[in-house]
C-alpha positions as CSV (number, residue, x, y, z in Angstrom):
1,X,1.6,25.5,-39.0
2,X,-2.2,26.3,-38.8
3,X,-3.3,23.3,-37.0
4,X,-1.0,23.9,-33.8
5,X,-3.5,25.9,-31.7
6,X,-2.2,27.7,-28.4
7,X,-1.6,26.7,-25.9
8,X,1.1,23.7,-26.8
9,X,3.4,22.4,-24.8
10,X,6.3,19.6,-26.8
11,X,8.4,17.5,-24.6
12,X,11.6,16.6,-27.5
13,X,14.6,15.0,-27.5
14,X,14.0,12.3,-24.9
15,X,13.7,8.9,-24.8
16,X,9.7,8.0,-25.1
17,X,7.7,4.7,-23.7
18,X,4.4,5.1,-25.3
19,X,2.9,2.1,-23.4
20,X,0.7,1.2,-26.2
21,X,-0.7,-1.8,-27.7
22,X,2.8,-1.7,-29.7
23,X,4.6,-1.4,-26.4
24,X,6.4,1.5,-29.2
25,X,9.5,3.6,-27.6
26,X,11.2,6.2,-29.5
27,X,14.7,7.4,-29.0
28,X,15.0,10.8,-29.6
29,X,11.3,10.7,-29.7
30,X,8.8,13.9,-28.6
31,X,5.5,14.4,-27.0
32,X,2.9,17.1,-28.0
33,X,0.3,18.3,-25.8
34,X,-2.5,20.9,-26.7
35,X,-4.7,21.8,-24.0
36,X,-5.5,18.6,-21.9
37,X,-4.6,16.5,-24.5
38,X,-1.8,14.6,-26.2
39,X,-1.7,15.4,-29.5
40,X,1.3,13.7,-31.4
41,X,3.7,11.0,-30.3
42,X,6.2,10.0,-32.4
43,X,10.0,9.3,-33.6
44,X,12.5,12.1,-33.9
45,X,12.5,16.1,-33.7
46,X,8.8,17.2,-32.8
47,X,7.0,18.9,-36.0
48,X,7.1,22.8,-35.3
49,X,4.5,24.1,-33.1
50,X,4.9,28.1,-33.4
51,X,4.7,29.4,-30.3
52,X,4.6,26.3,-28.0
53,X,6.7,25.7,-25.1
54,X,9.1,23.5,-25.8
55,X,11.0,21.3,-23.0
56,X,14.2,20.1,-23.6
57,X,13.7,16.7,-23.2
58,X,17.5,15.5,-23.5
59,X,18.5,13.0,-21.1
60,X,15.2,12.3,-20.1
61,X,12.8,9.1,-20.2
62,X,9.1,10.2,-20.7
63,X,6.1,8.2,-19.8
64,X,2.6,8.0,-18.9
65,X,1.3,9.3,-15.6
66,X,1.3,6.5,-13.0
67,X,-1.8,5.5,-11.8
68,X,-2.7,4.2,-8.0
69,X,-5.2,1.6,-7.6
70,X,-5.0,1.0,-4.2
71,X,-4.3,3.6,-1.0
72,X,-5.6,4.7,2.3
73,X,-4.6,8.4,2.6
74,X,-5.4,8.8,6.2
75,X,-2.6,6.3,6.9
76,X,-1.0,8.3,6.6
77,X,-0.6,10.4,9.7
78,X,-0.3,6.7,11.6
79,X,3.0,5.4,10.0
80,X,5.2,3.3,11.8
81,X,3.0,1.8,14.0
82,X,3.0,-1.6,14.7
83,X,6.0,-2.6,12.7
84,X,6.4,-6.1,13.0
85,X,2.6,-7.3,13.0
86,X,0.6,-9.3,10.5
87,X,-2.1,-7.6,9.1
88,X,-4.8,-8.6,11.6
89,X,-2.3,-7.3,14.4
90,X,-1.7,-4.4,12.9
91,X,-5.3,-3.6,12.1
92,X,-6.1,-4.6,16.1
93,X,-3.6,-1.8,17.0
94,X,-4.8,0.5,14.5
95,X,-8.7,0.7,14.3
96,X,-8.9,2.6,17.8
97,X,-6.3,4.9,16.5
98,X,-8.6,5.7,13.3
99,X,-11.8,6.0,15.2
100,X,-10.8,9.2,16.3
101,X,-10.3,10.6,12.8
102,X,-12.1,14.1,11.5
103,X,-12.3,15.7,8.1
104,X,-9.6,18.1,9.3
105,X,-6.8,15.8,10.3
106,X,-8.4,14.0,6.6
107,X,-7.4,16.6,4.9
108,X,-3.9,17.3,6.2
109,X,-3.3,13.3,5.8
110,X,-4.7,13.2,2.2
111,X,-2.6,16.3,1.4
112,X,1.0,15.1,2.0
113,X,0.1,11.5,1.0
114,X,-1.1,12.8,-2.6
115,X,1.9,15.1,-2.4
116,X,4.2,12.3,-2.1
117,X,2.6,10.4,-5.1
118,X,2.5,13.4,-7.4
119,X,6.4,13.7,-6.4
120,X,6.5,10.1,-7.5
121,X,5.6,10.2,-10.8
122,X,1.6,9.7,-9.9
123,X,-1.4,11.2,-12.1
124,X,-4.3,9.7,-11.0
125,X,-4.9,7.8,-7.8
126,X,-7.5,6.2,-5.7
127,X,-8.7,6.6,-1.9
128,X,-10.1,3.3,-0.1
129,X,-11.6,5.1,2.9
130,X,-13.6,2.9,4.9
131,X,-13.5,4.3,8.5
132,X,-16.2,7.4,9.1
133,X,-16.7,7.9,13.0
134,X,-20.1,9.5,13.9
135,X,-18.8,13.1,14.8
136,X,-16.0,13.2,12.2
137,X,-17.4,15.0,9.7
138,X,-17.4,14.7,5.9
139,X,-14.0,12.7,5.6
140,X,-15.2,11.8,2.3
141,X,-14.8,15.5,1.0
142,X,-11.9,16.4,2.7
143,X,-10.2,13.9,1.1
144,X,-11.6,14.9,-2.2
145,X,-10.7,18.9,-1.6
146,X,-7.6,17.4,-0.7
147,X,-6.7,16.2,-4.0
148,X,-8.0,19.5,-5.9
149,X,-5.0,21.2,-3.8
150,X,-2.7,18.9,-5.1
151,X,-4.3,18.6,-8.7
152,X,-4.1,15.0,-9.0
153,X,-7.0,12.9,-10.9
154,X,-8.8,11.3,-8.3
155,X,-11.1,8.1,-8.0
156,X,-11.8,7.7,-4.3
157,X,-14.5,5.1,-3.1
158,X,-17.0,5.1,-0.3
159,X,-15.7,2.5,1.9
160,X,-17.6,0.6,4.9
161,X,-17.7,-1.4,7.6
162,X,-20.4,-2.8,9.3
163,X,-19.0,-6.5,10.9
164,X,-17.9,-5.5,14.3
165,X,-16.5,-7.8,16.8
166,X,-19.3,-8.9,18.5
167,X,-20.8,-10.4,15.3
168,X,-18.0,-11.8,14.6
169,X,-15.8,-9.2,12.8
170,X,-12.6,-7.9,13.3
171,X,-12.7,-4.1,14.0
172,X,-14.3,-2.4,17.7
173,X,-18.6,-1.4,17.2
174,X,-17.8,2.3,17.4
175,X,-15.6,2.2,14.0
176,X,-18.4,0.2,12.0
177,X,-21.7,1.6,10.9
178,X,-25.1,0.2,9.7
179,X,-26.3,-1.0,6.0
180,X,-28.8,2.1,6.0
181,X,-26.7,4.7,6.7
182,X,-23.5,2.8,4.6
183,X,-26.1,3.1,1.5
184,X,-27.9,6.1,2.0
185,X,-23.9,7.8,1.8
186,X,-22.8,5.7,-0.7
187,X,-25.8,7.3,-2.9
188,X,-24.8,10.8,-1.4
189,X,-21.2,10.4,-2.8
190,X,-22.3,9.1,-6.1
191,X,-25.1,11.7,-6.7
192,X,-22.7,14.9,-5.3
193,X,-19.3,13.9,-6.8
194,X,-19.2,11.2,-9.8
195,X,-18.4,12.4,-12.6
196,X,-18.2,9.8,-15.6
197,X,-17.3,12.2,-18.4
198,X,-14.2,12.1,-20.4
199,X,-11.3,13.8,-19.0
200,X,-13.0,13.6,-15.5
201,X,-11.2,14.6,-12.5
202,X,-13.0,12.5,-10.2
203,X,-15.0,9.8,-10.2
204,X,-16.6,7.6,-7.2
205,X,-16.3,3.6,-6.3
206,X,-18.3,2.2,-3.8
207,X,-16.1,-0.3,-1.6
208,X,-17.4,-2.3,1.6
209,X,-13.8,-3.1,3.0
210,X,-13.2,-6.7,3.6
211,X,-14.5,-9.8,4.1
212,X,-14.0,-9.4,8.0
213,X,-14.9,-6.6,8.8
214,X,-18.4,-6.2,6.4
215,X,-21.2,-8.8,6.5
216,X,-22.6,-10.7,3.2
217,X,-26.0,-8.2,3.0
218,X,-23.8,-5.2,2.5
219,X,-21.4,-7.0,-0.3
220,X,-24.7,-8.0,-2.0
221,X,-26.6,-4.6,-1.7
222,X,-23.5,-2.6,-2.3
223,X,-22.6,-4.5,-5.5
224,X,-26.9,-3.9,-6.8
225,X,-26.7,0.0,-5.9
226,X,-23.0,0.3,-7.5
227,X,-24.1,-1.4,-10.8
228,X,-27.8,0.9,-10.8
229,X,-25.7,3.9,-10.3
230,X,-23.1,3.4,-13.1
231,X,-19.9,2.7,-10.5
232,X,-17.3,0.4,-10.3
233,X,-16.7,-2.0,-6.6
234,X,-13.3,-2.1,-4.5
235,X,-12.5,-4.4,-2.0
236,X,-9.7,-6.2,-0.5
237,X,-9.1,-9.9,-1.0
238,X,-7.4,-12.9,-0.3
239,X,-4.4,-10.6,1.1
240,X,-3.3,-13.1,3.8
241,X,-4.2,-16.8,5.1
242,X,-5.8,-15.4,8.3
243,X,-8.4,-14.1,5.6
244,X,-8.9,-17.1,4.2
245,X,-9.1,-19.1,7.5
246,X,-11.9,-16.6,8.4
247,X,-13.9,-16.9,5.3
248,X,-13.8,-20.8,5.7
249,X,-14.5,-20.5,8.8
250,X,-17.4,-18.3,9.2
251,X,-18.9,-18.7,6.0
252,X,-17.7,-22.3,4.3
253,X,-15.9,-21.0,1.5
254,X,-12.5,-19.2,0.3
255,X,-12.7,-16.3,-0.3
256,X,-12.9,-15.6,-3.9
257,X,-15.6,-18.4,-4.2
258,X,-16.8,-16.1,-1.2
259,X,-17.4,-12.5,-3.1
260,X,-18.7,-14.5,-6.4
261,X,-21.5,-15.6,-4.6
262,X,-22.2,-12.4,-3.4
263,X,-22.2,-10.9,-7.3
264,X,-18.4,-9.5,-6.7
265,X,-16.6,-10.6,-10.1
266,X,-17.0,-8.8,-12.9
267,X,-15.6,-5.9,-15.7
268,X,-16.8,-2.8,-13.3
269,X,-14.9,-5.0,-10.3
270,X,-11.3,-4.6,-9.1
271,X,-9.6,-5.8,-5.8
272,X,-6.4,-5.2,-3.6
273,X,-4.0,-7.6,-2.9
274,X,-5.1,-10.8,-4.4
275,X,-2.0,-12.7,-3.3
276,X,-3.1,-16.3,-2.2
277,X,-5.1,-17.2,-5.3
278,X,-6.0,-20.9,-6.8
279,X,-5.6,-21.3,-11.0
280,X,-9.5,-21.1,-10.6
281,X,-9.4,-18.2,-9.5
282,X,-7.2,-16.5,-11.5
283,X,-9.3,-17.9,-14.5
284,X,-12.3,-16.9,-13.3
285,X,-11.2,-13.3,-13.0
286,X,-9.6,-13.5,-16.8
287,X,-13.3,-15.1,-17.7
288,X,-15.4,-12.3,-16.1
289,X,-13.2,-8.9,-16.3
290,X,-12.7,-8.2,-13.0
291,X,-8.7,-6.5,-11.8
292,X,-6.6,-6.5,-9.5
293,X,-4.4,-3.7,-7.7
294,X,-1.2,-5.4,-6.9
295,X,0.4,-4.1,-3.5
296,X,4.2,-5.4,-3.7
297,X,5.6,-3.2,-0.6
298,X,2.4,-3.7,1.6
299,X,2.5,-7.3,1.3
300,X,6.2,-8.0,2.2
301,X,6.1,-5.4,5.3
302,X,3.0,-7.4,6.3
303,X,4.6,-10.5,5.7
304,X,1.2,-11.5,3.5
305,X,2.8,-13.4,0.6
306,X,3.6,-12.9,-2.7
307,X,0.9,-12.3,-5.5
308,X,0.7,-14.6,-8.7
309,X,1.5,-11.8,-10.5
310,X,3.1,-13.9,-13.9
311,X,0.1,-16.1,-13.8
312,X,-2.5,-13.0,-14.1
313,X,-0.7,-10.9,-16.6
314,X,-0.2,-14.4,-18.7
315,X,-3.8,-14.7,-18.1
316,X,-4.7,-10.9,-19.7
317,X,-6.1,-10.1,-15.8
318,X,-6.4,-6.6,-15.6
319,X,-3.4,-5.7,-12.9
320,X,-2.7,-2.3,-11.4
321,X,-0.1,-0.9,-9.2
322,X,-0.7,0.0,-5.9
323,X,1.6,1.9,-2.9
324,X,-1.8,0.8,0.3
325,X,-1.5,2.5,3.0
326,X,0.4,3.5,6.3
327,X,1.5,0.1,6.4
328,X,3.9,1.2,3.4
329,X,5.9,3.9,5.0
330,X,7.9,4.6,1.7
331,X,5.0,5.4,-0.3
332,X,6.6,6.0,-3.5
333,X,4.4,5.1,-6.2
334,X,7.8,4.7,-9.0
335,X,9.3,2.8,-6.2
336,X,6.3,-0.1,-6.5
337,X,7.5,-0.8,-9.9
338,X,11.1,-2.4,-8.5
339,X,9.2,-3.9,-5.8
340,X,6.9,-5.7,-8.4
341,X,9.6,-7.1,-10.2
342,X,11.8,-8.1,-7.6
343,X,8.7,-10.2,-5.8
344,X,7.5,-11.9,-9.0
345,X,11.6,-12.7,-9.1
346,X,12.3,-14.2,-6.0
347,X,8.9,-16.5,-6.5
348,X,9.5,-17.5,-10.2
349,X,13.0,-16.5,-11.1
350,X,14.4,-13.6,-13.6
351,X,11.8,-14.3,-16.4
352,X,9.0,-13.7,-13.5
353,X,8.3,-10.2,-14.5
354,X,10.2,-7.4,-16.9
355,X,10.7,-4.3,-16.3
356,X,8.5,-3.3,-19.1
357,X,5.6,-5.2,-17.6
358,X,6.3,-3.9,-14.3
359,X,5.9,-0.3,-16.3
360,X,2.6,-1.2,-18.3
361,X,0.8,-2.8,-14.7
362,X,1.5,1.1,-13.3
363,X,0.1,3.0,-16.7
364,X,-2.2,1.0,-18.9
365,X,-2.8,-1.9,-16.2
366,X,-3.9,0.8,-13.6
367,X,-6.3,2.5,-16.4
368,X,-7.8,-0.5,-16.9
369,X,-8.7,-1.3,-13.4
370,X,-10.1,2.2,-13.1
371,X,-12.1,1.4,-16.5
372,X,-10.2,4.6,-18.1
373,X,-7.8,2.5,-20.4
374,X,-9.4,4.7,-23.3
375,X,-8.5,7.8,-21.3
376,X,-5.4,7.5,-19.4
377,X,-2.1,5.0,-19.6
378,X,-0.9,5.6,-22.5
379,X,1.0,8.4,-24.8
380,X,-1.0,8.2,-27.7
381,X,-2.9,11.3,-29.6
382,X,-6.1,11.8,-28.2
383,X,-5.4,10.5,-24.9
384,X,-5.5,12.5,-22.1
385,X,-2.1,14.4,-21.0
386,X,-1.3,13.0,-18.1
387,X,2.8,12.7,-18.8
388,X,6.0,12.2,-16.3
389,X,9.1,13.3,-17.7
390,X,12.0,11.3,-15.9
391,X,15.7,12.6,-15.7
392,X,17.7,9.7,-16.3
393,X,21.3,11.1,-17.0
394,X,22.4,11.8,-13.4
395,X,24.6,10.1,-11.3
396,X,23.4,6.6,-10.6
397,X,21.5,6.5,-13.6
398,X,23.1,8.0,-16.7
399,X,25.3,4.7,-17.3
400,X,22.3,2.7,-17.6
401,X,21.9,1.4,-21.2
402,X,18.1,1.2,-21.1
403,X,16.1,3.8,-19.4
404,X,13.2,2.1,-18.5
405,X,15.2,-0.5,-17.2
406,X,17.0,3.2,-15.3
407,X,13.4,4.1,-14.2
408,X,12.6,0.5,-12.4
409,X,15.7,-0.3,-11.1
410,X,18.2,2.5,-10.2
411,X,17.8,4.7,-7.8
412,X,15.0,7.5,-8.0
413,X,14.8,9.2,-11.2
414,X,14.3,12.7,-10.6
415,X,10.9,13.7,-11.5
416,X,11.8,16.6,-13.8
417,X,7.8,17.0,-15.2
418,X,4.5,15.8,-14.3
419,X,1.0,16.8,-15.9
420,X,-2.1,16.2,-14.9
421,X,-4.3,17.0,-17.2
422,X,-2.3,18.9,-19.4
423,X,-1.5,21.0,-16.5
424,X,2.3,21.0,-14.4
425,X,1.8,19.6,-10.4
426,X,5.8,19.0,-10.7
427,X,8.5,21.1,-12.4
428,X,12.1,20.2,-11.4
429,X,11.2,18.0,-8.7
430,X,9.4,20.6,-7.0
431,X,5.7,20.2,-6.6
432,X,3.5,23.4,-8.0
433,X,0.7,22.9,-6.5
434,X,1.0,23.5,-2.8
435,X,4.0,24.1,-0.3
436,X,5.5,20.9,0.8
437,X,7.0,22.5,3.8
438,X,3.2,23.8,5.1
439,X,1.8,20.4,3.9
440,X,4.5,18.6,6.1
441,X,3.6,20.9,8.6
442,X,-0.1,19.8,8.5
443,X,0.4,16.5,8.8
444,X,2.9,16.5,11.4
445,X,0.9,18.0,13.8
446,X,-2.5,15.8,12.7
447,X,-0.1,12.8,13.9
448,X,0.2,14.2,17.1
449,X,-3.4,15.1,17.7
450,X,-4.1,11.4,16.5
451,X,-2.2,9.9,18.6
452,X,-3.0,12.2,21.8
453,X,-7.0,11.6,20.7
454,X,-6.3,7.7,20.9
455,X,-4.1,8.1,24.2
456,X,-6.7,9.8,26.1
């Protein structure tokens, strides 16, 4: 057939979940990609593509590319460390660890942690990297080279900090910075890296980190340079009531009400956690755009809470899937998918949360946090080919009558395919792109010079 143009790769025979506006699964269905894009999706056999590759698709669920939308990468290389803290404790214990961070040990932590997405089914991801000591280096770009070893689409954000403790803040004067120098990089990132194209592999957010740890000045000028420059805003929020003790506390409001003052809601606006929400809050982020990156496994080994998940899907809130950082040792991005459905459960009961909603929050729900929904999140022609092709007829699954109902809630689905970009980063559960063993290697011994750093 003339119109099948080299080269074409057709996933057929498997079991497909489009996550489109139809929610539209196909069993047999098939999957055509040309170049970086998808190209057909439909019902039955694929049409014949002379000369494509085809992959045997049988016993097999296929799906978008999960998408991250929330992480720390140089986390890490500091797992397992204070295990049974909240998060302000475990953040005390932490920040002096960070502080002695360097592009170097950046790069070997950003390299197995986007290893370990990929391996989980992850196509795009983003980086909330807030901590930049004074002789580090450019942590920003190792972190960036770091996921062009990989080969995973990456949004990373220029972080910040600039509320240390003796001005009332939570983490130690010689991990924050100043507003000049927080802008003047946060322009530097935008002007080197952003790329807002179509199909673009990387594209910049700018995200002061939280409440207590940056002051009201740079929330209000980060937000006016973000929206000048064409960016979108990160931050985390009301992730546990210490936070919102602190905002009442220092400045007389919750902290939602908080960030709106400070021009923080809004369409090119998503932030982490989210869990101890009013109704008018969740309405006001339905009313004005903004997401939210959902963080199941962070927030029950912090002991935070549970997010009103139900309540901000039944309001049409953007909400996104994310694995955080080393305070989720697992770090499976597929695994965050039972996680979310089991919390909304034990809050609401068994109509809390499906598994198909727990699937569209990671795909389409992720896009749209990222503002990409007309790019990425879907299996739909003319979307980008960003595709993971689950085996689902092994041992612990293959008795499962549904197999996205497999995917979320049997054990790991072997990952037996993952593009990026049209591209493989995984082939038979083996990643492509780099050796595992060497990138275990790396970040194994950038844990130990960590810690020796923070001993001495």
């Amino acid at each position: 057939m003339s119109e099948w143009l080299m080269p074409i790769l057709v996933i057929d025979g498997a079991a497909v979940a489009t996550v489109d506006a139809a929610a539209a699964e196909f069993s047999p269905g098939h999957v055509v990609v040309e170049d970086d894009l998808i190209v057909a999706v439909g019902d039955g056999p694929a049409p014949e593509a002379p000369g494509a590759t085809v992959v045997d698709g049988r016993g097999c669920l296929v799906t978008p590319g999960l998408v991250n939308t929330h992480d720390h990468l140089y986390q890490w290389i500091t797992r397992g460390y204070a295990q049974d803290n909240s998060l302000f404790e475990w953040l005390t214990v932490l920040y002096p660890v960070w502080g002695q961070l360097d592009a170097e040990l950046q790069f070997a932590a950003a390299s197995a942690a986007l290893a370990r997405l990929a391996l989980t089914g992850c196509t795009t991801t983003t980086d909330h990297h807030y901590v930049f000591p004074r002789s580090g280096g450019d942590l920003l770009g190792a972190g960036i080279a770091a996921a062009q070893r990989i080969g995973i689409r990456f949004h990373p954000t220029r972080g910040s900090m600039d509320l240390g403790v003796s001005s009332g803040g939570l983490p130690p004067e010689h991990t924050v910075e100043d507003i000049d120098t927080i802008l003047t990089a946060c322009q530097q990132a935008v002007d080197t890296h952003h790329d807002p194209g179509f199909g673009s592999m990387l594209q910049i957010a700018l995200a002061p980190c939280s409440p207590f740890s940056v002051t009201g000045d740079l929330m209000r000028q980060s937000a006016l340079l973000a929206r000048d420059l064409g960016v979108r805003l990160h931050t985390h929020l009301a992730e546990t009531r210490d936070e919102e003790e602190f905002c009442l506390a220092q400045f007389g409001a919750r902290p939602v009400d908080y960030v709106e003052s400070l021009g923080w809601l809004g369409e090119d606006v998503w932030l982490a956690h989210c869990v101890h929400l009013s109704d008018s809050d969740i309405n006001r982020f339905a009313a004005t755009g903004t997401g939210v990156a959902h963080c199941p496994t962070s927030n029950g080994r912090l002991g935070a809470g549970i997010a009103p998940v139900t309540e901000l899907l039944a309001a049409d809130v953007a909400v996104g899937l994310g694995v955080d950082g080393g305070c989720t040792e697992h770090r499976a991005m597929a695994n965050e998918l039972r996680e979310a459905t089991l919390a909304a459960r034990f809050r609401l009961g068994p109509g809390a949360l499906s598994a198909r909603q727990a699937l569209r929050m990671a795909t389409v729900g992720g896009a749209r946090c990222l503002g990409r929904e007309r790019e990425l999140g879907s299996l739909e022609p003319g979307k980008l080919a960003d595709i993971a092709l689950w085996q689902v007829d092994g041992l612990g699954l293959a008795d499962v009558v549904d197999p996205v109902w497999a995917l979320v809630y049997g054990p790991s689905a072997p990952l037996r395919l993952l593009l990026v970009n049209g591209k493989t980063v995984v082939a038979d559960g083996e990643l492509r792109t780099a050796d595992t063993a060497a990138v275990a290697r790396e970040a194994r011994t950038a844990a130990a010079t960590l810690r020796r750093r923070a001993n001495d």
